[in-house]
C-alpha positions in Angstrom: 8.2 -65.6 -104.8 9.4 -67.1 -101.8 11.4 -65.6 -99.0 13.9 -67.4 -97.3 13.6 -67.8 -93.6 15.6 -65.1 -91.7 17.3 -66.4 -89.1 18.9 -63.8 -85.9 21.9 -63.7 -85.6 23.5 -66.2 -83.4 24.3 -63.9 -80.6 20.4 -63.0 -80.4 19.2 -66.8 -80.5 17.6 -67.9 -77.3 19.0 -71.7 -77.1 16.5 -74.3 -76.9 15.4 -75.4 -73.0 16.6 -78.9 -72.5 14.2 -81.2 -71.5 16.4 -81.9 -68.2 15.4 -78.0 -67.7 11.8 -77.8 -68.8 11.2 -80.2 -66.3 13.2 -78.6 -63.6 11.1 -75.4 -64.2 8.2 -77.6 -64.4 9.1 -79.3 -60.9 10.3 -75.8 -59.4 6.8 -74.3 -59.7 4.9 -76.9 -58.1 7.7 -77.2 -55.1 6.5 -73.2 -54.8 2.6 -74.0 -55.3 3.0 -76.3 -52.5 4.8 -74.0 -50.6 2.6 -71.3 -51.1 -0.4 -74.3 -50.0 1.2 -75.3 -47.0 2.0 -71.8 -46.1 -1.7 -70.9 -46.5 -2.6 -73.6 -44.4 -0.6 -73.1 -41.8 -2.0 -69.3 -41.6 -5.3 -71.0 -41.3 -4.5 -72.8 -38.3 -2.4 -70.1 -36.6 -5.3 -68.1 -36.8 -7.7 -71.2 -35.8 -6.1 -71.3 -32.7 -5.6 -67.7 -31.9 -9.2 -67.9 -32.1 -9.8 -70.5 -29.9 -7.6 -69.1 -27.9 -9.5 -65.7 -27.7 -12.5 -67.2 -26.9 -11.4 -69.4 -24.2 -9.8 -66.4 -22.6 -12.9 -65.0 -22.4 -14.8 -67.6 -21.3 -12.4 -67.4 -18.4 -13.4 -63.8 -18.0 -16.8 -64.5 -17.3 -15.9 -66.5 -14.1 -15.2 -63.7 -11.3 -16.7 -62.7 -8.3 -18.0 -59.0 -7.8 -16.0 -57.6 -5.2 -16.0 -54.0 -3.2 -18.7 -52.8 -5.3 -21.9 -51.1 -3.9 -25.1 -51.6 -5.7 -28.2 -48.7 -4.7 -31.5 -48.7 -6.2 -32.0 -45.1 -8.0 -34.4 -44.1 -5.6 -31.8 -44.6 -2.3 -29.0 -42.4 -4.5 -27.1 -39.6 -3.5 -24.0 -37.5 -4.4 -23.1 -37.1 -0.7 -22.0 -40.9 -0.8 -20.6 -40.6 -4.5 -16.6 -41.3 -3.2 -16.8 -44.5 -4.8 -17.5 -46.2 -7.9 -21.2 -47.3 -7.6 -23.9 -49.7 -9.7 -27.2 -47.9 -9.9 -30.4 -49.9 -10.5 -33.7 -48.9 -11.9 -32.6 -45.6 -13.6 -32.9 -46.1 -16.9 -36.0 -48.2 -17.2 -38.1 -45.9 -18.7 -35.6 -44.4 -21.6 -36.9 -46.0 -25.2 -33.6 -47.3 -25.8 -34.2 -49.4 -23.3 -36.9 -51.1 -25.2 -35.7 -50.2 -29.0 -32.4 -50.4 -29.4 -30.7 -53.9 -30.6 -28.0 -54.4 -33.3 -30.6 -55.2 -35.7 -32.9 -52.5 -35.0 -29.6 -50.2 -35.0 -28.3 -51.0 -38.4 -32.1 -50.5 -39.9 -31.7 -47.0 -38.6 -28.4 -45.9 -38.6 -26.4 -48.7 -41.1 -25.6 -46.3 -43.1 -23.9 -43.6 -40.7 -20.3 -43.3 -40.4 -19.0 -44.5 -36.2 -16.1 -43.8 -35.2 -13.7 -46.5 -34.4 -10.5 -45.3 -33.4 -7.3 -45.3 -35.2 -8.8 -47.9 -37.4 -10.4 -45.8 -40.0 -10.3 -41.5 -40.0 -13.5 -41.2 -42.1 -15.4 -43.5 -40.0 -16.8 -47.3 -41.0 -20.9 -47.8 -41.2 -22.5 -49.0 -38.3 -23.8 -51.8 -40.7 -20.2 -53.0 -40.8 -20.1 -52.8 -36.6 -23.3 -54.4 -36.2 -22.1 -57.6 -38.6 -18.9 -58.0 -36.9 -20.4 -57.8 -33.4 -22.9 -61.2 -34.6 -19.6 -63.3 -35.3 -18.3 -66.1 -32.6 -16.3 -64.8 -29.8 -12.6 -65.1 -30.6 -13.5 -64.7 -34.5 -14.9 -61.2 -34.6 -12.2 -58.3 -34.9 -12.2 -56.9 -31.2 -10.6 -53.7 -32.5 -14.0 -52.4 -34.5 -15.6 -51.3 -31.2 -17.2 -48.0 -31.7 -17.0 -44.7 -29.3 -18.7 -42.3 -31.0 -19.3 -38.5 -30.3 -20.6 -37.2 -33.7 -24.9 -36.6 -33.2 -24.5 -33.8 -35.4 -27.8 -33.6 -37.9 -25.2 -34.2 -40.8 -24.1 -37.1 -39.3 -26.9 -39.4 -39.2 -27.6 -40.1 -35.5 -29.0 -37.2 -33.8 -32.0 -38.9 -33.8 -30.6 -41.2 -30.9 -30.2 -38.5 -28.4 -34.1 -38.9 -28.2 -34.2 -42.2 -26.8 -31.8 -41.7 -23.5 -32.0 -38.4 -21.5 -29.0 -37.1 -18.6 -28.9 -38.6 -15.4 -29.4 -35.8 -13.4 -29.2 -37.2 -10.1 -25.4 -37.5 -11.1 -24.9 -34.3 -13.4 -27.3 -31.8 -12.5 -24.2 -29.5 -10.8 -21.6 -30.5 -13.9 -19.5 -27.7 -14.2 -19.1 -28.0 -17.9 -23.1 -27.7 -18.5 -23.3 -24.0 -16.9 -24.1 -20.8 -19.3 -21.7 -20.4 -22.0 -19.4 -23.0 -21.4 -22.0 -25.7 -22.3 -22.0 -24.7 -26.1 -18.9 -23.5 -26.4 -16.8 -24.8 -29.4 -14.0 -26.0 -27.5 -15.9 -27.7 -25.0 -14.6 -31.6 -25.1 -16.7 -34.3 -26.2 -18.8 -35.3 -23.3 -21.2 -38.3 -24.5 -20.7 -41.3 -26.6 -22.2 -44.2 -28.2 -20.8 -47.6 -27.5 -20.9 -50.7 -29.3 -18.7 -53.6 -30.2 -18.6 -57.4 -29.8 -17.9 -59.9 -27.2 -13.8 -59.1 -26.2 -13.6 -56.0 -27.0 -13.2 -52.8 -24.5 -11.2 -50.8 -22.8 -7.4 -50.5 -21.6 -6.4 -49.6 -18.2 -7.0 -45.7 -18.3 -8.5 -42.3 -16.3 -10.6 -40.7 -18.0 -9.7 -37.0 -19.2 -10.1 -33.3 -17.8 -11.0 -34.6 -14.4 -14.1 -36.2 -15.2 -17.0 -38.0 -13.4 -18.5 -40.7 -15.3 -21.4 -43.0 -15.6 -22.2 -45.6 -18.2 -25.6 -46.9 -19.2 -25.6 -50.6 -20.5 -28.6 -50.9 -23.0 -27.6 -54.8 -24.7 -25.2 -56.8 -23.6 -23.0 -57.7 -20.1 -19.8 -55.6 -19.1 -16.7 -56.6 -17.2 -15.2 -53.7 -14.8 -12.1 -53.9 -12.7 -11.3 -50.0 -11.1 -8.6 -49.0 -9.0 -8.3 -45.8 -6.3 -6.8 -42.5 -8.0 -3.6 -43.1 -6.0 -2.7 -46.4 -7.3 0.3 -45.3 -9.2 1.0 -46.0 -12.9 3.2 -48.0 -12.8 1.7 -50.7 -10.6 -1.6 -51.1 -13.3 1.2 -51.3 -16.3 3.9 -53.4 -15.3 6.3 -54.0 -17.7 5.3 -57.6 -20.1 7.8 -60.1 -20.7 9.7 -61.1 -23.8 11.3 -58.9 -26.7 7.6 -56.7 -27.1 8.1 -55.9 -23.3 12.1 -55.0 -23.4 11.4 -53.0 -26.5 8.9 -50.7 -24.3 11.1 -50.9 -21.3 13.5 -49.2 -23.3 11.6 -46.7 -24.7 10.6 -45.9 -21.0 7.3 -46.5 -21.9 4.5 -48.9 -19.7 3.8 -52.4 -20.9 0.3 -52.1 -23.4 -2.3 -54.4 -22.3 -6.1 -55.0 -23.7 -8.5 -54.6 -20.8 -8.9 -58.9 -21.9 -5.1 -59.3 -21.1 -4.7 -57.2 -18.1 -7.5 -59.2 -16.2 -6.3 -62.4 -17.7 -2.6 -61.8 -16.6 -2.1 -58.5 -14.1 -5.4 -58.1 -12.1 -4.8 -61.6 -10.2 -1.7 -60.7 -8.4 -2.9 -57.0 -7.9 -5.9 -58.9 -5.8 -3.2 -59.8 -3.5 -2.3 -56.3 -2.3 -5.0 -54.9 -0.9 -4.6 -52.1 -3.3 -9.3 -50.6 -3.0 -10.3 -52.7 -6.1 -13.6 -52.5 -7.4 -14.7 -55.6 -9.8 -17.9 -55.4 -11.2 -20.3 -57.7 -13.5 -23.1 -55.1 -15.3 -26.1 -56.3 -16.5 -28.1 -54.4 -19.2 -29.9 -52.1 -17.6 -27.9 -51.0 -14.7 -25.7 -47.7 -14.5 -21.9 -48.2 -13.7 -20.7 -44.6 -12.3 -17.3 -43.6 -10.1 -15.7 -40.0 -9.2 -13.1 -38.6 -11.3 -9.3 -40.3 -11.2 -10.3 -43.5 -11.0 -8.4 -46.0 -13.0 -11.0 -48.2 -14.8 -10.7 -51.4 -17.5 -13.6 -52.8 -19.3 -14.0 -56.2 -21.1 -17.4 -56.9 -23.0 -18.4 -60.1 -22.4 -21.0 -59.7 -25.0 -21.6 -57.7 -28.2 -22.7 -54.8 -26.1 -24.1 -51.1 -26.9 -23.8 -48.7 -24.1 -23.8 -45.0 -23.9 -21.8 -43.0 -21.5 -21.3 -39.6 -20.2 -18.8 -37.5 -18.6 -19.3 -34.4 -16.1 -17.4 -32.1 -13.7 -18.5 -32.0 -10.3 -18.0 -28.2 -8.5 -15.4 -30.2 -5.9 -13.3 -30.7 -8.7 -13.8 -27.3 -10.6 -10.3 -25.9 -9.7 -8.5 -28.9 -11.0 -10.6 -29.5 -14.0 -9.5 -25.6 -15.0 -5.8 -26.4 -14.3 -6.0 -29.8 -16.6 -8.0 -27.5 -19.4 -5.6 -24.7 -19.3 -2.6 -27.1 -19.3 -4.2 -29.3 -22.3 -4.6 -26.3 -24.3 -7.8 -25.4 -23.8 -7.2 -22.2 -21.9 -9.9 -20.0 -23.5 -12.6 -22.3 -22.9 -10.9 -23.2 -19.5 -11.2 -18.8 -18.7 -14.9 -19.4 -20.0 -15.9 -22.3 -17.5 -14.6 -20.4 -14.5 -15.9 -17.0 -15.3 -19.5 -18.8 -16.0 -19.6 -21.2 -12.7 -18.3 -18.2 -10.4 -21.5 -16.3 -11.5 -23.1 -19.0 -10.8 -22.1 -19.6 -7.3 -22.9 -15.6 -6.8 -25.9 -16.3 -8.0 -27.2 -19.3 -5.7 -25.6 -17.2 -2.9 -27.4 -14.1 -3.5 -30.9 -15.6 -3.6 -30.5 -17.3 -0.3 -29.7 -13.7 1.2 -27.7 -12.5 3.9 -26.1 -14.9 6.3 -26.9 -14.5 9.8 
């Protein structure tokens, strides 16, 4: 038995597309694919000449002149004469990491281990994923995967790498922060880092925290430094930037955000104008960049570049460097670091007996 063909009912009938309207739909979806074409290649190119743009800014960044900047073999050294940032040669010849330590040789070792990168990722990326972006052309790598890592805990991967550099006494040996308890204590803040990332990258304009003394070792790689007297005032190193970015900041009361790239490229050459102490300063692998606490400091890499740097107190600065802990919320370790360099200084007085 046949059934008869059941129909909807008319008010459910869908009415057959004309052909005027097939081929409307028809011409309406390849209008969007070659929208969505051009649009793609016109994201190409924007980003094919922010690229080229990138690199030719740094290309420009290569072409300075050192200026104010005093350079002292290891041997001729000395704290006494430490009021100024300083380049010391021939102190690091002898750590291993002068001789092993390469992105390759890194990422055979450590590829694995989470860095830290910043804001970028919480958890951490692989150094494997550092170590490839830092091989890419300048202007195409991502500037912002530039590692400053603290972590050489054994569950971390790298503790291993604190055998192949050793502290530079002839700038630390006094650090405040290094004395009895305070040296292990929990609270004490992160004091040495690992740095590596690719040519661009760096550093904003900045002081480094809790009053610290600094020195940083370059192991691969050339670095770009521009640093500026304690005194200079804010405002001065972060003028505000032009255009809707920079009236949105103004507003919020808040300093124009440069890169270290962009403040050299557009800032540091009218700031060379006003006799202001500048420092500018090309190192070389191998040489140690180090300057007294307060001063303001920018670095470019003009290479992919590993580095490691570390931070001290020196016992000039041990009433201020309390004062910053204790306002930063670090009293109890602050109360720790006083109680521990006070014996300390009874100490060494005590064993030189009585003054005459």
């Amino acid at each position: 038995k046949s059934w008869p063909h059941r129909q909807l009912p008319r008010s459910r009938r869908r009415p057959m597309a004309s052909a005027s309207a097939a081929s409307a739909r028809r011409g309406g979806g390849a209008l969007a694919a070659g929208a969505w074409s051009s649009g793609l290649v016109a994201w190409i190119a924007t980003g094919e000449v922010a690229a080229d743009a990138r690199a030719k800014q740094l290309e420009r960044l290569r072409q300075f002149s050192e200026f104010g900047v005093r350079r002292v073999p290891a041997r001729e050294f000395s704290l006494a004469t430490f009021d100024r940032p300083v380049v010391i040669t021939g102190l690091i010849d002898d750590w291993p990491a002068r001789r092993t330590w390469s992105f390759g040789a890194l990422r055979s070792r450590i590829g694995q281990a989470l860095v830290d990168c910043g804001s970028l990722c919480n958890d951490g990326l692989p150094f494997y994923a550092v170590a490839y972006n830092a091989g890419r052309q300048p202007g195409r790598c991502d500037t912002d995967l530039y590692v400053f890592d603290a972590d050489f805990s054994e569950k971390s991967g790298k503790a291993s790498l604190l055998d192949d550099w050793r502290p530079l006494d002839i700038l630390s040996s006094s650090d405040v922060f290094s004395i009895g308890a305070a040296a292990t204590h929990p609270d004490r803040p992160h004091w040495r880092w690992m740095l590596a990332g690719p040519p661009g990258s760096g550093s904003p304009m900045h002081k480094d925290p809790w009053v610290y003394s600094s020195w940083n070792a370059s192991l691969v790689g050339s670095k770009r430094w521009i640093l500026f007297p304690p005194d200079i005032p804010r405002v001065v190193l972060h003028p505000p930037q032009q255009g809707i970015v920079g009236s949105f900041f103004t507003a919020l009361g808040l300093p124009g955000y440069r890169s270290a790239a962009d403040f050299m490229d557009e800032v540091l050459p009218t700031l060379r104008e006003g006799g202001l102490g500048h420092v500018e300063v090309l190192q070389c692998p191998g040489e140690v960049v180090a300057f007294p606490a307060g001063w303001w400091h920018a670095v470019v890499n003009l290479d992919a570049t590993i580095a490691v740097t570390e931070s001290f107190g020196e016992p000039c600065n041990l009433e201020a460097i309390v004062r910053t802990l204790s306002e930063g919320n670090l009293k109890a370790f602050a109360e720790v670091l006083l109680a521990e360099n006070r014996q300390s200084l009874e100490s060494r007085i005590g064993s030189s007996g009585p003054v005459a």
